[in-house]
C-alpha positions as CSV (number, residue, x, y, z in Angstrom):
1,X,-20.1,-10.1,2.9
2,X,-18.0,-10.0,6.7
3,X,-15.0,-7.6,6.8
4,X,-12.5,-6.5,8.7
5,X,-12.1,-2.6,9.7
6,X,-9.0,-1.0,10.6
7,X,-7.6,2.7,11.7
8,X,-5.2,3.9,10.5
9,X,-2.5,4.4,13.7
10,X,-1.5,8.2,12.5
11,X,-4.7,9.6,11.9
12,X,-7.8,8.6,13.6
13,X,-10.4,9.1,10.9
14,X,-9.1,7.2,8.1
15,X,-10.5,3.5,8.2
16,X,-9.5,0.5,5.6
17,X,-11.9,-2.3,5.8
18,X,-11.0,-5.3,3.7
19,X,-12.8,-9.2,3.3
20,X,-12.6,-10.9,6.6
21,X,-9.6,-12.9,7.2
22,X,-7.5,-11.1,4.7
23,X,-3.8,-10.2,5.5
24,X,-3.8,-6.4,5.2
25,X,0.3,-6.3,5.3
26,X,-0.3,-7.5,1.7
27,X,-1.7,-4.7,0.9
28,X,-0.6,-1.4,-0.7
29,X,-1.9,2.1,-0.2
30,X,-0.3,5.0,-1.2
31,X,-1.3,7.2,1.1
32,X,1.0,6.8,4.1
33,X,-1.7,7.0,7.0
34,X,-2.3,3.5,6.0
35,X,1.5,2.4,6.8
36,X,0.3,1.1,10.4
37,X,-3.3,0.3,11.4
38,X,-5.2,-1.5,14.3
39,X,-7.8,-3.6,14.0
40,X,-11.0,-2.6,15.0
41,X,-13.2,-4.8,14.3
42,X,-13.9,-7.9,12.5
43,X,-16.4,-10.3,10.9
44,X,-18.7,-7.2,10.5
45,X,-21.5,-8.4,7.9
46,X,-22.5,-5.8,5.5
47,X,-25.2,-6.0,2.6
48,X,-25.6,-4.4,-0.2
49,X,-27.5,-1.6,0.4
50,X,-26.6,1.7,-0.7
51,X,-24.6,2.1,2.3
52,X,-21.8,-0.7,1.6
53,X,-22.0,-0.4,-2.0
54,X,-19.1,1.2,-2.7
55,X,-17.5,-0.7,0.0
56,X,-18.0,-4.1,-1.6
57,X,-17.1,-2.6,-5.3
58,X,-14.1,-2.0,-3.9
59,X,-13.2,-4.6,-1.6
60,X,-14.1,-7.1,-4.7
61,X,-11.9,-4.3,-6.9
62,X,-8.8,-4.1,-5.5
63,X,-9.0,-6.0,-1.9
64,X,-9.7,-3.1,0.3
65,X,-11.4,-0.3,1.1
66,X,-10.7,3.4,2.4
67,X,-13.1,5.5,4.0
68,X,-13.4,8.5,7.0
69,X,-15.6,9.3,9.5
70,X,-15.5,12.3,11.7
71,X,-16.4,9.7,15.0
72,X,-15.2,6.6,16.2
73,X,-16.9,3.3,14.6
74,X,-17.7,1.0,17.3
C-alpha cells in the first residue's frame, strides 16, 4: 500500500497518513490539531508487517490514519 503522511501544522508530533492520492480536506478528525496539516511525504510504500498494521486497518477503516512520534519522519 503507498500513502501519504502529513503534520499536523499546530503540533509537531501528531502525523495523519492516509492512501496516496486521497484528498485529506475530505476528511474529519475531531481532534483539532488535525485542522491544518503539511504534507510530508508521499507515495511512501508500506507492507504489512507488524509495523503498518494498524496503519492499513485503519487507513482501509475509516480513510486515514493518526499516529505520533517524538522525532521528525523523514
Amino acid at each position: 500500500m503507498k500513502i501519504d503522511i502529513y503534520q499536523s501544522a499546530s503540533s509537531s508530533q501528531k502525523y495523519l497518513s492516509v492512501l496516496s492520492g486521497a484528498d485529506v480536506s475530505k476528511i474529519a478528525v475531531d481532534d483539532p490539531d488535525y485542522a491544518k496539516l503539511i504534507r510530508q511525504k508521499t507515495g511512501v510504500e508500506i507492507g504489512e508487517d507488524s509495523l503498518a498494521a494498524d496503519a492499513i486497518k485503519d487507513i482501509d477503516r475509516q480513510g486515514y490514519h493518526l499516529h505520533k512520534v517524538r522525532f521528525a519522519i523523514n
